[in-house]
C-alpha positions in Angstrom: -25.0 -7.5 -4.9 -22.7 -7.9 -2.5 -19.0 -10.0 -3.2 -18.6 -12.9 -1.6 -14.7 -11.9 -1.2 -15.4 -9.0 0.7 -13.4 -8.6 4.3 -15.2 -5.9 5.4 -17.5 -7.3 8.0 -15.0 -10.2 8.1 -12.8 -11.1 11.6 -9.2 -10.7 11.7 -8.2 -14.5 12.1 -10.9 -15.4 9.1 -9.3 -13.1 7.0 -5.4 -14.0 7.6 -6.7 -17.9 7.5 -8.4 -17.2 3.6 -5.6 -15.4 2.7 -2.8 -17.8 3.8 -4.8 -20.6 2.8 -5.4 -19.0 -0.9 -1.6 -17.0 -1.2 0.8 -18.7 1.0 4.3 -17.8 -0.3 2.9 -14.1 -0.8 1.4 -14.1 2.7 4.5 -15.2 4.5 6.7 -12.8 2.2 4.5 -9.5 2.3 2.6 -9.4 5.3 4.5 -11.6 7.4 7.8 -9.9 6.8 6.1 -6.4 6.9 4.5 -7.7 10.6 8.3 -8.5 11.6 9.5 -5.5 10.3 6.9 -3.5 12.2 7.9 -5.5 15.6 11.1 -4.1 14.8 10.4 -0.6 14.4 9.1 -0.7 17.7 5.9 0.0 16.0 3.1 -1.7 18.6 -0.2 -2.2 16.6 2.1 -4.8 14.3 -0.1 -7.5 13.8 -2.6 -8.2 10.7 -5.9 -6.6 11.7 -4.7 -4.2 14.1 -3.3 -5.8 17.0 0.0 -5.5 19.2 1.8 -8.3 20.3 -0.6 -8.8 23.3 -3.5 -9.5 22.0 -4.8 -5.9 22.4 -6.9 -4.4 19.2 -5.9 -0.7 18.0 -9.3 0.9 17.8 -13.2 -0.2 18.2 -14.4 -2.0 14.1 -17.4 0.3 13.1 -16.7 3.7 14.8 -17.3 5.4 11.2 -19.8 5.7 9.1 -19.8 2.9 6.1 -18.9 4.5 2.4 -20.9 4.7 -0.4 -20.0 1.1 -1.7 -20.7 -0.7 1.2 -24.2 1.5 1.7 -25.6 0.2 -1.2 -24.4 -3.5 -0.7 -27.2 -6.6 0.7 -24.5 -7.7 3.2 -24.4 -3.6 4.7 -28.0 -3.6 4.6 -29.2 -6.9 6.1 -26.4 -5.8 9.3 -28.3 -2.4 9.6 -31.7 -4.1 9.7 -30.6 -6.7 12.7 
């Protein structure tokens, strides 16, 4: 059965909205400061979920193949079948 906390198939902004919502202070000192450290760095694909400063997305979601545990989940096979 598949977990209803699974980000797999979920969107960036859902994801960094659960996860603020749920962990706040953790959020803003982990992945916020790890974001701003990144920006520093020069690093461009800084952002939560892949992203540069522009908006623009590293790579296409889905390119490879899923892995064995999401295979045999519902949620895996129910997007397959549509």
């Amino acid at each position: 059965m598949a977990s209803a906390n699974c980000a797999a198939r979920g969107r960036w902004w859902e994801e960094r909205e659960l996860i603020t919502a749920l962990w706040p202070g953790w959020f803003a000192e982990t992945i916020e400061a790890l974001e701003a450290e990144a920006v520093a760095l020069g690093i461009r694909w800084c952002r939560w979920g892949g992203f540069d400063l522009d908006g623009n997305r590293a790579g296409e979601q889905g390119a490879e193949e899923p892995g064995p545990l999401c295979a045999s989940c519902v949620g895996e096979q129910m997007a397959l079948a549509a």
